[in-house]
C-alpha distance (Angstrom), angle and dihedral (degrees) to the residues before:
residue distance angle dihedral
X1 . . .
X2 3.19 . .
X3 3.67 98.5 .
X4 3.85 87.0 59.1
X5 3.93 96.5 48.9
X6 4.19 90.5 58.5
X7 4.13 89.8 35.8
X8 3.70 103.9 111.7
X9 4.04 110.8 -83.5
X10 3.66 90.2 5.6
X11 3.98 96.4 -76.7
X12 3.70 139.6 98.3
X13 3.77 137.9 -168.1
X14 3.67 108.7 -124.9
X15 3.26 87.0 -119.1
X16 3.63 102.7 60.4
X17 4.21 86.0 41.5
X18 3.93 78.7 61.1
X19 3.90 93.0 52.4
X20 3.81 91.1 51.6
X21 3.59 104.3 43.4
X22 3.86 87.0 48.5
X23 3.94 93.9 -122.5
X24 3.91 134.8 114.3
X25 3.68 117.3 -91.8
X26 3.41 92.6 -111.3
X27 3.87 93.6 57.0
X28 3.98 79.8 47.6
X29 3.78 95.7 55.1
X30 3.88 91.6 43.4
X31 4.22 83.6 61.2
X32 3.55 97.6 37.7
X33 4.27 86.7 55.6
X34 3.65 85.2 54.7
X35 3.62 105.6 37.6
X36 4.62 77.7 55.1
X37 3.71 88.8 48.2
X38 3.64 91.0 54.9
X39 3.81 94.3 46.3
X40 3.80 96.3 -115.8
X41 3.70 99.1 116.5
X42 3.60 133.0 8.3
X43 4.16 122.8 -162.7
X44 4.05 120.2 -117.8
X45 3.85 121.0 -165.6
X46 3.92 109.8 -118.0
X47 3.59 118.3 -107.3
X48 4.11 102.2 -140.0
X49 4.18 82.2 47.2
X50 3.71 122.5 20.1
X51 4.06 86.4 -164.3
X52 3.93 85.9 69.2
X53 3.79 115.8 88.5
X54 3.16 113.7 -162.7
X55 4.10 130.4 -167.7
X56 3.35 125.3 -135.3
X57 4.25 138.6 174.2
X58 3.58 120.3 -93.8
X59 3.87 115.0 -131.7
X60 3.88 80.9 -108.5
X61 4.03 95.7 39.1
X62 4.14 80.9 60.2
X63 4.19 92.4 45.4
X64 3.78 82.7 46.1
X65 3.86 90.7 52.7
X66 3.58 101.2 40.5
X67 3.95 92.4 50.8
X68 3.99 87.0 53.4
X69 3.48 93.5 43.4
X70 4.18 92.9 52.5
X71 3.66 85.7 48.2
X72 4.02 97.2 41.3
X73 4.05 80.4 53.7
X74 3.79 96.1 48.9
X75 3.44 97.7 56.7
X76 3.48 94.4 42.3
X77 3.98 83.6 58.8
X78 4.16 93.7 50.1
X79 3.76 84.6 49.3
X80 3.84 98.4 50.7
X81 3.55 105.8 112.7
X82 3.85 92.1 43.0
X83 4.26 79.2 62.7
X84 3.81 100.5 49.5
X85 4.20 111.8 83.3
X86 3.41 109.6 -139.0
X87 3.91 105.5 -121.2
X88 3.89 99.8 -144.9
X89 3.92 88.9 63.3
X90 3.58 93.8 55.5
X91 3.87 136.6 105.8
X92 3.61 99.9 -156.5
């Protein structure tokens, strides 16, 4: 989901969803059923060529993502110090 919020105007062929997440397209087409089926993003013909389908975030789908982002962000914070390398301990 995230992929698709940061994809140009906020919508991604499958194909190029594929390409990002490092899968085959029809791995990519297989999650992009199921991320419809739970309401999270919904697929719009393009306007310059109605043979592109292009994916796009729900209103939820972007609730959903913010929530896990917040929470994604607040752990990372609890788990600072276990991130930072001490310096002193290092080879470099």
């Amino acid at each position: 989901m995230l992929a698709i919020r940061a994809a140009g105007a906020g919508r991604l062929m499958v194909k190029d969803l594929a390409a990002q997440m490092l899968m085959q397209q029809h791995g990519a087409v297989q999650l992009v059923d199921r991320l419809c089926t739970a309401g999270l993003v919904e697929r719009t013909t393009s306007s310059k060529d109605r043979r592109i389908v292009l994916i796009a975030l729900t209103e939820t789908g972007g609730r959903v993502l913010a929530s896990l982002a917040g929470t994604h962000a607040k752990a990372l914070l609890m788990n600072e110090p276990l991130l930072q390398f001490p310096l002193h301990d290092c080879a470099y």
